[in-house]
C-alpha positions, 0 to 999 in steps of 0.5 A: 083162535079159530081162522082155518081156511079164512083170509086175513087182511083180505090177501092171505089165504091160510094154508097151515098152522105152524105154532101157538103161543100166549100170544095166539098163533102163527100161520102158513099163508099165500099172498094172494097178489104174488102167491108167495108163502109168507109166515103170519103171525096172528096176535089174540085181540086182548088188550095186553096182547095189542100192547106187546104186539105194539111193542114188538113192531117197534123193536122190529122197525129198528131192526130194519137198520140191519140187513136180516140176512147178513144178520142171521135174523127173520126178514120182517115185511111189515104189519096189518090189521085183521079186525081187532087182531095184528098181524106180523108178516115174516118171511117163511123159514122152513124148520125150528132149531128144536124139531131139528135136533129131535129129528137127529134123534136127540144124539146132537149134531157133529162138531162140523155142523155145530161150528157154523150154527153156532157162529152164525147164531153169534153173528145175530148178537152182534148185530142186535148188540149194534143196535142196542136190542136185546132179544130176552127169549134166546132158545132152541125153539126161536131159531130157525133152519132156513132151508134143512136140505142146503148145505152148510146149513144156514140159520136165523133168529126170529120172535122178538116178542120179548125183546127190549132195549138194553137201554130200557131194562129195569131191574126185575123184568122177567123175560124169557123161558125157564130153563133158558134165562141168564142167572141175573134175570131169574134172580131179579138183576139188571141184565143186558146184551150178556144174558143173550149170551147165557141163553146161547151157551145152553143153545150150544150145549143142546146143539152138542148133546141134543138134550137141554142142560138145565131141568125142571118147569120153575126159576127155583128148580134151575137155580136149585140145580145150578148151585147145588152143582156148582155149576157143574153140567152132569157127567152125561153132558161133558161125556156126550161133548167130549165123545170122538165120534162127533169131531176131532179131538181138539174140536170137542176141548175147544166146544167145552171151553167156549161153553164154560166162557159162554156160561160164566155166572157173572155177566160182566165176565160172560164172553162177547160176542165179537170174543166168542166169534174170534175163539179157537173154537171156529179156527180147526188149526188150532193147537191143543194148548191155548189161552183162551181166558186172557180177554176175560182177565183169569188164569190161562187154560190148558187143555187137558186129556179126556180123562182129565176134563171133569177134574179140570172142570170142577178146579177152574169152572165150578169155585168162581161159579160158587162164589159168584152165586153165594155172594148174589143169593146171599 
């Protein structure tokens, strides 16, 4: 898709590239009429192409309920035609989640700036959840730093290319990005507004190691991986969240906790996201003893020392994950 230095929909003058995908790509633009910068995303002309970006403005206009920026989401301005191509106008954000871990050298951010990316993450599922909308592609890459220079932070979700009703999945759809997805949707299931939370919880785990938990390119090499360790992330992984450098103490076990609630296998005891926003996590008072399973209906959880963590990781964590996946593949 060749458009450099062209002018789409007669009022946008193409300044830069800023990604591409199946779909086709996405531009940096200038509104000739206001000489604002815009983001444009550019659809392939193909039929299937048409039929998905259809798809897409029509999640996107129930997403007009919200307000995009109390609801951490990209402000969309509407959509135009340029020859047989649509295109999407989006606000311009300045930096993808991704590159901004890569450029902290893939070391993982401090528990302080971890805190508030990830409840503002959280504050965008509970707003798509009130309208019944899930996103279906919850990564790294589809969350943008609205401004990398301003503190605290802000973030917002964008690409909703893949996002449905909830009250629309069919068991079977295949959405999302390997490595990413929920269990229940590799595997086939009826999913809902839970495996956003699925793919958040490996969104949390890149934000406190900087690398992505799950390897390989296919379903089968994560699932492979997922239940030959019983859901057990490595021991790189809980050393790197666990590190004191990051934060307090008692921030890293809280990190960990939330975690292992955002990854719980069987979606209908995945966490909220009105639990996750209530969690000890996002309150620093927080003493080092603490029930955070109650709302979920299992065993309390105590806290213990560093040394302690994976043994407590693999006696609490790792035999419901077992069950639940042998029970499914089986």
């Amino acid at each position: 898709m060749n458009i450099k230095r062209s002018i789409l929909g007669n009022h946008y003058k193409v300044e830069a590239f800023l990604g591409e995908g199946g779909f086709g790509i996405v531009a940096k633009c200038r509104d000739t009429r206001t000489n604002r910068a815009v983001a444009i995303k550019v659809n392939k002309s193909r039929p299937d192409i048409l039929q998905q970006a259809k798809l897409e403005i029509f999640i996107l206009e129930q997403l007009r309920r919200l307000d995009p920026d109390a609801a951490n989401i990209v402000k969309w301005d509407g959509f135009f035609q340029d020859g047989e191509r649509v295109c999407l106008n989006f606000e311009l954000l300045d930096q993808c989640l991704w590159d901004y871990i890569r450029d902290r050298n893939n070391k993982g951010l401090p528990i302080s700036e971890v805190r508030p990316i990830l409840g503002q993450l959280t504050n965008a599922l509970s707003h798509l959840g009130s309208v019944g909308i899930v996103h279906a592609d919850l990564k790294s890459r589809n969350i943008m730093v609205v401004n990398r220079h301003e503190s605290p932070i802000k973030v917002k979700l964008i690409d909703f290319g893949l996002a449905c009703p909830a009250s629309a999945v069919m068991p079977g759809d295949r959405v999302g990005t390997v490595g990413y997805c929920a269990p229940e949707v590799m595997l086939g299931l009826p999913f809902n507004e839970a495996s956003d939370m699925w793919s958040l919880g490996l969104v949390a785990v890149e934000l406190g190691t900087g690398v992505p938990l799950y390897p390989g390119n296919e379903d089968y090499d994560v699932l492979k991986f997922i239940i030959e360790t019983q859901g057990q992330p490595p021991d790189h992984v809980l050393d790197s969240v666990m590190k004191v450098r990051r934060g307090p103490e008692n921030g890293q076990r809280l990190f960990v906790s939330l975690i292992k609630q955002m990854l719980a296998l069987d979606a209908n005891q995945r966490i909220t996201p009105s639990e996750v926003l209530r969690h000890p996590f996002f309150d620093p008072k927080s003493s080092l003893c603490i029930d955070t399973s109650s709302t979920r209906g299992q065993n309390p959880v105590v806290f213990q020392q560093p040394s302690n963590l994976k043994t407590w990781f693999c006696q609490r964590f790792l035999p419901l994950k077992r069950k639940f996946f042998l029970s499914t593949v089986a």
